[in-house]
N, C-alpha and C positions, 0 to 999 in steps of 0.2 A: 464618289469612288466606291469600289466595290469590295476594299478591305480596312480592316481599321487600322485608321493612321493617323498620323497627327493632324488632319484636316477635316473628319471626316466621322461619323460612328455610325454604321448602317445596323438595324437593329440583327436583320437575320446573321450578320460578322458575327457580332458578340451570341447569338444563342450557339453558332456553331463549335465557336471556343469553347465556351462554356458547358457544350453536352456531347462535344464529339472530338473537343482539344485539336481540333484544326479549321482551316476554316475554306472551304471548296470555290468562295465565289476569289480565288486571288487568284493571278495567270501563271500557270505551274513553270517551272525549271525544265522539268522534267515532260516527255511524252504522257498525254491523256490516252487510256486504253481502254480498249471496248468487250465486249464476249467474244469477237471473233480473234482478238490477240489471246485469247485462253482455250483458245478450241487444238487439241492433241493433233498432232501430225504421225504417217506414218514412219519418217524417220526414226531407226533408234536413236535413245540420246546418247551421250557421248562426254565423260569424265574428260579426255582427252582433248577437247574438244574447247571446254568450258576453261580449262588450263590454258589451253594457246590462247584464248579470247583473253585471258587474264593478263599471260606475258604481252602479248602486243600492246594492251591498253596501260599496262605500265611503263614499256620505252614509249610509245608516242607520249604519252605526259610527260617524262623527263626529257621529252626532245624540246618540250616547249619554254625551257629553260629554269626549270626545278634543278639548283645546286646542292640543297640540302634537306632530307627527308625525316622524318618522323613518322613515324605509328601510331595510333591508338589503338593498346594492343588491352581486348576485356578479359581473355582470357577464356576465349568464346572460340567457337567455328571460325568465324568470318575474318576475326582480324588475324588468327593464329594461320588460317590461311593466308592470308597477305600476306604475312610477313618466312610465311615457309616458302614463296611461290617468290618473292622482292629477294633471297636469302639465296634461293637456287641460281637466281638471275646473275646477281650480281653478291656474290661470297667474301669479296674484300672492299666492298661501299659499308662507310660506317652509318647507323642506323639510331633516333634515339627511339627507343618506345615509351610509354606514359601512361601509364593508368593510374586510377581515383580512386582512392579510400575512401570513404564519407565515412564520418561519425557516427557509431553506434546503427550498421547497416551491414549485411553482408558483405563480407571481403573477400571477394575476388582477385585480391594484387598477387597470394601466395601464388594462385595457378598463372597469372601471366609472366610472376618472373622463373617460375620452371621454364617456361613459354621461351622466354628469352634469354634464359642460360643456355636451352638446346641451341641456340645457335648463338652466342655468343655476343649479345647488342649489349647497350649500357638499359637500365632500367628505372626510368625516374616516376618516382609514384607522387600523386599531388595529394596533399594532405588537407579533406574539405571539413572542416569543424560546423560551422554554419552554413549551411549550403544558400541559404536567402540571403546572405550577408550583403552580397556586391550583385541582388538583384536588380537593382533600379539602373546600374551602369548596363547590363545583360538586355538588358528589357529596353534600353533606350538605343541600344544596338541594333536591335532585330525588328526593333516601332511596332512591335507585337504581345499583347497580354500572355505570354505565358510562363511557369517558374521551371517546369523540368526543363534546368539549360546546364544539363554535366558539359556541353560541348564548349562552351564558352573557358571554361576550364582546363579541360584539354588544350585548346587552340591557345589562352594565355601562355601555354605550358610551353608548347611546342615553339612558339615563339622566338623565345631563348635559343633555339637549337637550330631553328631551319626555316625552310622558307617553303616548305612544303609537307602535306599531311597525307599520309598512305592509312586507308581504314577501308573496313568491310563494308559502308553502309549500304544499306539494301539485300542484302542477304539473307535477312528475317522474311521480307515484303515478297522477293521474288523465288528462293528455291525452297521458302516454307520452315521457318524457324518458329513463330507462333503456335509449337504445339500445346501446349496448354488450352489454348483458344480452340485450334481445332476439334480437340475430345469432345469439349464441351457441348460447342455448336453438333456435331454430329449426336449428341445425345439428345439435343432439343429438338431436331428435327427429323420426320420420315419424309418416304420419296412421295409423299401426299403436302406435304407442306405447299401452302399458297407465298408468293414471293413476300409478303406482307408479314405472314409468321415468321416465314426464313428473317427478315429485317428486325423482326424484336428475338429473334433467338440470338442474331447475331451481336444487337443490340447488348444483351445480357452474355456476352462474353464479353464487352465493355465495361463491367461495369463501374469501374474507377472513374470512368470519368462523367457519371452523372448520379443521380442520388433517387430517391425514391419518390419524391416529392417536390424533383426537379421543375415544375411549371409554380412551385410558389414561392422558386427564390427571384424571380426576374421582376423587374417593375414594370412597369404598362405602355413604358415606351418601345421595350425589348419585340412588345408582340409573341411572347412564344407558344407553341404548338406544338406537340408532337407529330400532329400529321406535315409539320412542315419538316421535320428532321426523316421522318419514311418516306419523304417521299422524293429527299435528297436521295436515299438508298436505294429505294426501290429497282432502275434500271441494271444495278450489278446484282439484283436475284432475281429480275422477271427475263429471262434467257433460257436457252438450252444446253446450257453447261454443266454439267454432275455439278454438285451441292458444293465440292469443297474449292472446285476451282471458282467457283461461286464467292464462295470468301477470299480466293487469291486476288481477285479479280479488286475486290470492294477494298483490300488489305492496300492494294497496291496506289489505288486513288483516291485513298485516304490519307493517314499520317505521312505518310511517305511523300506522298505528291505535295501535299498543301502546310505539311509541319516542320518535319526533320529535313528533308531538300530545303526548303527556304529556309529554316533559320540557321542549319549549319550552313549554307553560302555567306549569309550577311553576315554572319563572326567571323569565318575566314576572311572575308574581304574588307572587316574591317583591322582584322591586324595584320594583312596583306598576307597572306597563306594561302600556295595553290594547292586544288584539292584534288588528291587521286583515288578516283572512287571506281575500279575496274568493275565492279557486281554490277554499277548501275549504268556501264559503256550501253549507246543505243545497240549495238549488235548483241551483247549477251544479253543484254532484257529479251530483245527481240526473241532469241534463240530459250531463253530459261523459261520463258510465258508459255511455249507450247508444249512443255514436257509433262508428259501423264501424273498426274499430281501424287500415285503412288511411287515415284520416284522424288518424292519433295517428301509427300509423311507416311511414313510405315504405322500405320494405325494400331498392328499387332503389338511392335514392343514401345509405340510413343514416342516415335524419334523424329525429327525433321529434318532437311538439308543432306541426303540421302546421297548424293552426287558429288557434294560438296565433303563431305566424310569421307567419299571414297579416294578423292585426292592427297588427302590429308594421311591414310591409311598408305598410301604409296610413299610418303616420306616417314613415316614412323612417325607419326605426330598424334595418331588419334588418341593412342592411348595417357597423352596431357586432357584432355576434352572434354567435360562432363554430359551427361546426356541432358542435364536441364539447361534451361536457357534464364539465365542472372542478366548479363549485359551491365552498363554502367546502373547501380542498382542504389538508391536511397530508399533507407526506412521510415517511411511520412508518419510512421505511429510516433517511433522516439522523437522525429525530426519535430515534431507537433509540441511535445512535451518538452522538449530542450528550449525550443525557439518560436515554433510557429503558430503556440497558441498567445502567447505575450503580444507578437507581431500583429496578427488579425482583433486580436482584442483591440490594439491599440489605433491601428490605420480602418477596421473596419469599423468600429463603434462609432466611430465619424467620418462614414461612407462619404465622398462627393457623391461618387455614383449612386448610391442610396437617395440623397437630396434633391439630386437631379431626375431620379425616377426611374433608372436604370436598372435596379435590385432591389429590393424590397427591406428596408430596415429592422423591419418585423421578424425576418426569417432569422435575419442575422444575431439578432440576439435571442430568439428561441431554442440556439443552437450552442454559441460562442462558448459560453461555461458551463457546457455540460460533461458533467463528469464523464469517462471512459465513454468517449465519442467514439463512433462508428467509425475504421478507417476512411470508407467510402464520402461523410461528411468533411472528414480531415481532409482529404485529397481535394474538396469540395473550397475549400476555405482556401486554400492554396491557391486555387483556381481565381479566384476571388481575391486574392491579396495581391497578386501581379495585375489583376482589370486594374484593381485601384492606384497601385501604385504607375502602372501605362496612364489611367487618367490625369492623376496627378502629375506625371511627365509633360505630357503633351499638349492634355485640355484645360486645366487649371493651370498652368505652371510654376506650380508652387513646392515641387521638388525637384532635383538636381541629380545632374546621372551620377556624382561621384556619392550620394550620400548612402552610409554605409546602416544597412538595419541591424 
């Protein structure tokens, strides 16, 4: 099989995890897209437009027999429009919304519950102390190595309250919330760049999720390469598309299609929660993919979702909003030093995968106690404690989904 599962460990799976936090060879949720789904139409776009797309794909989902709704409101664009656009709709349907504190991370709760005082919902915040605590249960959920899972969280949350989840997802991927990313990448590259540089500039707006020295933490069954992860890229920068719909393009069939789609499905369906995800209805993808990308990112003053502010702007909402983009947000540096270096100390220093020839033992402890580590490493280790703990799940099975780190 062609992702890693409990049957199975292909090596390119695990390098794709591991350097790109998703992994491209599993069968998407979601529509695969090409350069010609990003190529500008004359059509103007239309705020208006994007709105009615939103109200119909939230009555056809409560036609499908969603009696009770929740939020996950971050206190962000996306879900603040949900829940302004769920709120116009329907004024006297009770609502809960839910947002996540983590421990010693920015906190985002004060701004979603202005959020949901303007319109009057109850506001229930989860309180995450140990964010790897009840990873092994999250991990054995989704049959996939990975630890950022706030949604597992959420979806515990909202549980209690309903039987259905209203959220922004995809609203980063398709009308261009990844401004941070963007600057960058436009700073690494001119209109001379070969698709190859475009792929490591784009590379290097990633850079959390691989390390410097990433080809000598895999062991020799992994096989890994770099030219085999460029050359997974490649086809969404060798086109004739401008540069940044270049990245919309690569944004969109990457985490999106092969991370956050699949693993927020498997949580919702495992604690039976239907999902209302209007941003990512096939008609408004359809429709958001061909809009001129400077109606996505205003490059002048760094702002993304350009369209989507203007709706928000029409209910008086924008000025709750801030122009950066937090989202559900953990701090891996404290997260590291509270918890997550005790954790990898103790599950990595007696890798299976290590043993098995999967990762390299060597690296692991050239690294483990080192003082005031590189976040980039920490994020690294993390990465690396959910493989082990998925192995231990599945291929050794010599841990149990309830046990608690």
């Amino acid at each position: 099989m062609n992702e890693l599962n409990p049957y199975s460990l292909e090596p390119g799976s695990l390098v794709d995890i591991l350097t790109l936090r998703y992994n491209p060879s599993q069968k998407p949720l979601l529509q695969k897209l090409t350069s010609k789904d990003f190529e500008p139409t004359n059509l103007k776009p239309s705020a208006e437009y994007i709105e009615k797309s939103i109200e119909d794909s939230i009555h056809e989902k409560l036609r499908t027999g969603v009696k009770k709704i929740s939020i996950a409101l971050s206190g962000g664009v996306d879900s603040a429009l949900m829940l302004t656009i769920f709120h116009s709709l329907f004024p006297d349907v009770r609502i809960n919304a839910i947002s996540i504190r983590f421990s010693n991370s920015i906190d985002e709760t004060p701004l979603a519950k202005k959020i949901a005082e303007k319109f009057n919902v109850e506001h229930h915040i989860v309180e995450v102390e140990n964010y790897l605590s009840e990873l092994p249960k999250a991990i054995s959920i989704i049959g996939l190595p990975f630890w950022d899972l706030h949604w597992y969280h959420v979806i515990k949350k909202s549980k209690e309250f309903s039987d259905g989840i209203l959220s922004g997802d995809g609203g980063d991927e398709v009308f261009g919330g990844y401004t941070f990313r963007y600057k960058k990448f436009l700073s690494l590259t001119t209109t001379n760049s070969s698709p190859l540089e475009k792929v490591k500039a784009y590379l290097h707006c990633h850079e959390r999720d691989w390390v410097p020295d990433q080809d000598q933490l895999f062991g020799d069954k992994a096989k890994f390469s770099w030219d085999f992860i460029h050359n997974q890229l490649i086809p969404y920068f060798d086109n004739s598309l401008n540069p940044l719909d270049q990245v919309f393009l690569a944004d969109y069939n990457g985490k999106l299609l092969y991370n956050f789609s699949p693993i927020n499905t498997r949580i919702q369906n495992h604690f039976e929660i239907k999902s209302v995800t209007p941003l990512l209805s096939t008609g408004l993808i359809s429709y958001a993919t061909h809009i001129p990308n400077n109606l996505k990112y205003d490059r002048e003053r760094d702002i993304g979702k350009i369209l989507l502010r203007k709706i928000l702007t029409k209910y008086g909402v924008d000025s709750l909003i801030p122009s950066e983009k937090y989202g559900f947000n953990v701090n891996t540096l404290n997260l590291w030093k509270l918890y997550g270096h005790k954790l990898c100390d103790y599950y990595l220093s007696d890798s299976r995968a290590a043993k098995d020839g999967w990762i390299r033992l060597d690296w692991i402890k050239q690294y483990i106690n080192k003082p005031d580590l590189d976040v980039r490493y920490i994020n690294k280790f993390l990465g690396l404690l959910a493989f082990e703990i998925w192995y231990r799940l599945f291929l050794t099975k010599e841990m149990k989904a309830d046990t608690k780190l």
